[in-house]
C-alpha positions in Angstrom: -43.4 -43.9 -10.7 -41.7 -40.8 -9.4 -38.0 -40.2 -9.5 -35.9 -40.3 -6.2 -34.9 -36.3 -5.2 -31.8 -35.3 -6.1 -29.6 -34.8 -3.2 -27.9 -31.3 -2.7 -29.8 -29.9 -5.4 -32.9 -28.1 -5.4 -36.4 -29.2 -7.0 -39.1 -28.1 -5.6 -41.3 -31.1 -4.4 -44.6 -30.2 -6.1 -42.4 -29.2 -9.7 -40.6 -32.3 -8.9 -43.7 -34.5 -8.9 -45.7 -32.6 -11.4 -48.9 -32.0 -9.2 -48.8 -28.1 -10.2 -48.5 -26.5 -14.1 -45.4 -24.8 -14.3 -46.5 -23.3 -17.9 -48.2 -20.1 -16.0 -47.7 -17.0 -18.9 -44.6 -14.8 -18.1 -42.5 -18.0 -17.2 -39.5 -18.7 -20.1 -40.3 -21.2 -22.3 -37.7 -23.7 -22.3 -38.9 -26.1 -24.7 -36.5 -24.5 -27.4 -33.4 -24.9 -25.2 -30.7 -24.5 -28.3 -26.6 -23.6 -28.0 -27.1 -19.7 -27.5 -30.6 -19.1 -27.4 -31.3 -19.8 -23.7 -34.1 -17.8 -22.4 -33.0 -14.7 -20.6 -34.9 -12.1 -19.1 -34.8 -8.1 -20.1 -33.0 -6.1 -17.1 -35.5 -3.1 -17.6 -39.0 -3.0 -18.5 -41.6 -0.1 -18.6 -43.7 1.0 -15.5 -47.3 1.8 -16.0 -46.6 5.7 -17.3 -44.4 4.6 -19.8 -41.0 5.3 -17.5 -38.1 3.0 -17.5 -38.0 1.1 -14.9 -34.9 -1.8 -13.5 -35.7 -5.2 -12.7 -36.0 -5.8 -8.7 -32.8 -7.5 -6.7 -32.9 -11.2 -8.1 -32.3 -12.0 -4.2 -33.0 -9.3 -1.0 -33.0 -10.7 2.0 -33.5 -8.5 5.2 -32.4 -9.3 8.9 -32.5 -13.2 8.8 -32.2 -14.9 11.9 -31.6 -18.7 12.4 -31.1 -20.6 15.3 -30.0 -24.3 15.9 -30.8 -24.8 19.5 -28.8 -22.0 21.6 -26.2 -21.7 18.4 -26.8 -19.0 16.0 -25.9 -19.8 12.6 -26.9 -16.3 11.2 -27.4 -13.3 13.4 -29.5 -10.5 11.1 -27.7 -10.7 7.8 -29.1 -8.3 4.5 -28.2 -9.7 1.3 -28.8 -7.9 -2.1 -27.8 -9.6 -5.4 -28.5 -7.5 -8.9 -29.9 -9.2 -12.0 -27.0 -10.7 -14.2 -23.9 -10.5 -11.7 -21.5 -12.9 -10.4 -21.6 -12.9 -6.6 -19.1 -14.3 -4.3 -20.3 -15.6 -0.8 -16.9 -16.2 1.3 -16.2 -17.4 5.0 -14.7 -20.1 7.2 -16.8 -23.1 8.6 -19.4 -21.9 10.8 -19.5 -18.3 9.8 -22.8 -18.6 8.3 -22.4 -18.6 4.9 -24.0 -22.2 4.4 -27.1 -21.7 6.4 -27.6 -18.6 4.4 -27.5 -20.1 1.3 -30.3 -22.9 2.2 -32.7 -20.0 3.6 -32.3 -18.5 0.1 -33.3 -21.7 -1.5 -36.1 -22.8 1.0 -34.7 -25.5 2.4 -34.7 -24.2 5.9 -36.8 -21.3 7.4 -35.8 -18.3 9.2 -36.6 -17.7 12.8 -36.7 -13.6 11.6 -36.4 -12.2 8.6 -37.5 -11.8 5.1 -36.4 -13.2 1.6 -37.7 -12.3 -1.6 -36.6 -13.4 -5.3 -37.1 -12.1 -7.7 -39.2 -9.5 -6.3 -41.8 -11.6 -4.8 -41.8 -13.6 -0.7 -39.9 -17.1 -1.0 -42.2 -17.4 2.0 -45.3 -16.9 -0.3 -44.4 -17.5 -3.4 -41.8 -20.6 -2.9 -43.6 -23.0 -5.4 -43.7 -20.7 -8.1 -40.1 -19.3 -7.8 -38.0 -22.2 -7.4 -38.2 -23.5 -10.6 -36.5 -20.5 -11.7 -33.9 -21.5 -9.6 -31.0 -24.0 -10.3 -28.4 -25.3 -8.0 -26.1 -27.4 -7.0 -25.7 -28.0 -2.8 -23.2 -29.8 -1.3 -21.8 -33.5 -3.6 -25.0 -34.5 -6.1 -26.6 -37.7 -6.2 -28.3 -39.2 -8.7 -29.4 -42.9 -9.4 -26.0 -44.5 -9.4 -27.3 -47.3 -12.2 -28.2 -44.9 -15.1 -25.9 -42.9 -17.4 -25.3 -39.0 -16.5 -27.6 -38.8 -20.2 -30.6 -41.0 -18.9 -30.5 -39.1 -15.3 -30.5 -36.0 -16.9 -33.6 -37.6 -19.6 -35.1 -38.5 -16.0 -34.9 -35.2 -14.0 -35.8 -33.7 -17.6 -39.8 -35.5 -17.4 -40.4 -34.2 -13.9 -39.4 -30.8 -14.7 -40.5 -27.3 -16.8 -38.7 -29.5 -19.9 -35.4 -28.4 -21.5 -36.3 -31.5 -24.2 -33.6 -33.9 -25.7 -31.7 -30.9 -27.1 -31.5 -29.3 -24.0 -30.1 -32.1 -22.1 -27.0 -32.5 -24.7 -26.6 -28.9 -24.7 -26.1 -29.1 -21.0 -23.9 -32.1 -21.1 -21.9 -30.2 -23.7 -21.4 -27.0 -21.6 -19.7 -29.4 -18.5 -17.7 -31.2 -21.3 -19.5 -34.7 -20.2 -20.5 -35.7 -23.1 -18.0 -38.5 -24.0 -18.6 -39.8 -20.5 -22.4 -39.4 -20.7 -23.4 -43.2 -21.7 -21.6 -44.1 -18.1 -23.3 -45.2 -15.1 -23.7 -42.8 -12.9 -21.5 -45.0 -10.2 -18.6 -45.1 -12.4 -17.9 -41.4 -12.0 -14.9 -40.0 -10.2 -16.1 -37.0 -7.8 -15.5 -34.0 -10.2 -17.5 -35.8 -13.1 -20.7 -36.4 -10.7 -20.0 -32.6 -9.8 -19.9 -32.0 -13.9 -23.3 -33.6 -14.3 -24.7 -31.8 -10.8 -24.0 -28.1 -12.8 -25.2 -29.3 -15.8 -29.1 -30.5 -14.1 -29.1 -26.9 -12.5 -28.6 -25.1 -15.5 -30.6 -27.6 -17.3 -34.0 -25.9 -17.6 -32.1 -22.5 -18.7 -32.7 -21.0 -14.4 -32.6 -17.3 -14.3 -31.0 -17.8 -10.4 -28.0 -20.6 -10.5 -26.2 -20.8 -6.7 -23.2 -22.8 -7.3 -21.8 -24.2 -3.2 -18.4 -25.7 -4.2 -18.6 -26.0 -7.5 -15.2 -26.8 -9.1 -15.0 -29.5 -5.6 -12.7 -32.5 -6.9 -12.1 -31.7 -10.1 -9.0 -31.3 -12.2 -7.2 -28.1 -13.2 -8.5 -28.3 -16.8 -11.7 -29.2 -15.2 -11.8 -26.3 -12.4 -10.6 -24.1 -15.6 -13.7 -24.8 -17.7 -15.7 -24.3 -14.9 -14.6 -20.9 -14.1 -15.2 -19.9 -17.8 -18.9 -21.1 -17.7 -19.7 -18.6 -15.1 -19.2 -15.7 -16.7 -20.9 -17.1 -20.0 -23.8 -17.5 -17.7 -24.1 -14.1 -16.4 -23.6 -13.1 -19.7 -26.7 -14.9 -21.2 -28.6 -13.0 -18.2 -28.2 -15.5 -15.7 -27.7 -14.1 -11.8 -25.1 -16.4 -10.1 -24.4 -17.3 -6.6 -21.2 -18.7 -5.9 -19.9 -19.7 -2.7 -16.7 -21.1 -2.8 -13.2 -21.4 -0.3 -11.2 -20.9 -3.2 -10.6 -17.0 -3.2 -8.3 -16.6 -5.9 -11.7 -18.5 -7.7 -13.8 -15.8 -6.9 -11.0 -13.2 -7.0 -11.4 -14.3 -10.5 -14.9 -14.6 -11.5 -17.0 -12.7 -9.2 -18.5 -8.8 -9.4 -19.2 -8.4 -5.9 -18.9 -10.4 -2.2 -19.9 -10.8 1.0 -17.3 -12.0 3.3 -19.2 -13.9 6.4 -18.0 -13.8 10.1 -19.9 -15.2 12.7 -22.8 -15.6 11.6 -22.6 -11.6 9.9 -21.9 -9.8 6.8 -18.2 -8.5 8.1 -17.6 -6.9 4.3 -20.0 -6.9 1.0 -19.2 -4.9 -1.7 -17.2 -4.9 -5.4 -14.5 -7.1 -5.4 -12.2 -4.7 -6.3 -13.2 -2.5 -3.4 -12.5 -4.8 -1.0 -9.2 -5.6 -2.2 -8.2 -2.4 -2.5 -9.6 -1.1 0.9 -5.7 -1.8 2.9 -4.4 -0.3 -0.5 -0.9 1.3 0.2 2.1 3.1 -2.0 5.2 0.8 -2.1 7.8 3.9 -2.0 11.9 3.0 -3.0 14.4 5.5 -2.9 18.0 5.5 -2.5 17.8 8.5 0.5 15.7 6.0 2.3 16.5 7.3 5.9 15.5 11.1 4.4 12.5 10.4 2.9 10.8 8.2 5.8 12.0 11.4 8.3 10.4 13.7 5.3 7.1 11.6 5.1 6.7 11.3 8.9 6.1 14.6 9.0 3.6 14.8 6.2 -0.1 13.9 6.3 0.7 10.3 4.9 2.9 10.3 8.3 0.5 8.3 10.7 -0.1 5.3 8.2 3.7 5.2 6.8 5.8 1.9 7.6 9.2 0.7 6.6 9.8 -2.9 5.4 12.4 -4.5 3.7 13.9 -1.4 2.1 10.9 0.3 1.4 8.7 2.7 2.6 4.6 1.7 2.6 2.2 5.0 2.4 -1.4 3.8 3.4 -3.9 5.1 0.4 -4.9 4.1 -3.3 -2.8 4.4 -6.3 -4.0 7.9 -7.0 -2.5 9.2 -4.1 1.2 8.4 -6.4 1.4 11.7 -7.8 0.9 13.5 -4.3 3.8 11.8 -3.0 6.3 11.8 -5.8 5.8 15.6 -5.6 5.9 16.4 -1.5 9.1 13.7 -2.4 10.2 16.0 -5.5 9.6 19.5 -3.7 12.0 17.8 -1.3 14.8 17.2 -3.7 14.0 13.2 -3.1 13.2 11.3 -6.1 11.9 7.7 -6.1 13.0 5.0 -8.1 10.2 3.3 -7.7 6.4 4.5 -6.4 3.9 1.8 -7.1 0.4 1.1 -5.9 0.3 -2.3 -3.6 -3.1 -3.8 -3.4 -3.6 -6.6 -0.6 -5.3 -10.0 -2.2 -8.7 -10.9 -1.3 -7.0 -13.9 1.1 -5.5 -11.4 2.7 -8.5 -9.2 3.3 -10.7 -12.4 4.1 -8.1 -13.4 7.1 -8.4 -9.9 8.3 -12.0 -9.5 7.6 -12.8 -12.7 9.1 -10.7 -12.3 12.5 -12.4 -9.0 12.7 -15.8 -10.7 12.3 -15.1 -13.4 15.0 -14.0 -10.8 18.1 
């Protein structure tokens, strides 16, 4: 008897059913699935004349195209994620962002386009890569009569096997273990979102995409899963997150791509991003000098004046430049401070930019 497929999550149908052997050579072992010693990949290997080489892109992804009808849900996007990093996929409802994710897991296919994992075609390949894929899509369902333990036991049979110490490790890492000999029916919506993370990290994946992943839990809850993702990436994991909480992956993520209809509209480091509207917050008691000072300076096209201040478009390094043109002037600042704008505020701009 087979088990029922876990909705929102993906298993691929022949791993799922066992009608292929998943224990090819080169694929982690996860039969010894122990607190810290989850398999992990090395990030450099050696190329045939003995040179250092770096892993490919876990995920590359080149002009895809999908179509629903006369809608288009992604127009050409190109998608790069690097082994081991945390990487935020941002944007409102119908940007894109959603559709993308299911190409990269299979469950839908491009009308143009290429994906690759891992280095090798999804298109190709599909059966063999996605076991080496967790995730969690959308709210997971399992069978509502069995304990979170026994569903995870059950998904565990059908699957490359994590083993009985694998499956308590994984309920340990959600913090479900206390509730883990309830039915699965009996959960509130955060716990059944618990147990969905812990079957995709269950078989140690080297690719975890996470859609929504901290979706009805509690703050303490939300909190334990945002400290689980960096100890993922740390053990060598490359995670996906797509999330519409951006002070979440303001948090937690290396890079981002910010979707707009149906387009990349910004992808880069976090940081970047944020700091791309960077200005210099300038306060200074000759306020009405130094504005008709900077005007005339090259900081004078970007400068505006806001509730006492005066705003100097350009990152923090650009300080010292203007305290001295300020200083030279015989106007000194009480206060000359770099402003950064957060990454809500550079999604909203991003994103209205994306949609015109």
């Amino acid at each position: 008897m087979f088990p029922p497929l876990v909705t929102g999550m993906l298993t691929p149908i022949e791993s799922l059913l066992g009608l292929r052997d998943r224990s090819a050579a080169g694929r982690p072992s996860h039969q010894s699935f122990r607190e810290g010693n989850m398999p992990a990949a090395s990030g450099v290997g050696l190329s045939n004349n003995g040179a250092l080489e770096r892993d490919a892109p876990v995920v590359e992804a080149r002009g895809l195209v999908k179509h629903y009808g006369t809608t288009v849900a992604v127009a050409g996007v190109d998608l790069v994620v690097e082994k081991g990093s945390v990487f935020g996929v941002l944007g409102p409802n119908g940007s894109g962002k959603s559709t993308t994710v299911r190409l990269l897991l299979g469950l839908v296919r491009p009308d143009r386009g290429t994906i690759q994992l891992f280095g090798e075609p999804l298109s190709k390949r599909g059966a063999d890569l996605l076991p080496r894929v967790g995730s969690v899509v959308e709210t997971p369902s399992f069978v509502p009569y069995l304990s979170g333990r026994d569903n995870l036991r059950l998904m565990d049979r059908y699957t490359p096997r994590a083993g009985e110490a694998g499956v308590e490790q994984a309920l340990r890492r959600v913090h479900l273990e206390d509730a883990a000999h309830r039915r699965f029916k009996t959960y509130s919506l955060g716990m059944k979102q618990r147990l969905g993370i812990a079957f995709a990290i269950l078989r140690g994946p080297e690719l975890i995409i996470l859609d929504e992943p901290t979706n009805g839990l509690d703050p303490q809850g939300t909190r334990e899963v945002r400290e689980l993702i960096p100890q993922l990436a740390a053990e060598g994991r490359t995670i996906v997150l797509c999330s519409h909480l951006l002070h979440e992956v303001e948090q937690v993520c290396d890079r981002v791509a910010i979707f707009g209809a149906g387009r990349i509209v910004a992808e880069g480091r976090t940081a970047d991003i944020i700091a791309r509207r960077a200005e210099l917050e300038v306060r200074i008691p000759e306020i009405d000098a130094a504005e008709l000072a900077l005007r005339e300076s090259p900081w004078g096209q970007s400068l505006r004046r806001e509730d006492g201040a005066l705003y100097v478009s350009g990152p923090g390094s650009e300080g010292r430049s203007v305290n001295r043109f300020l200083v030279e002037r015989g106007l000194f600042a009480d206060v000359l401070r770099p402003v950064h704008q957060s990454l809500e505020e550079a999604f909203f701009e991003l994103t209205a930019e994306g949609a015109t």
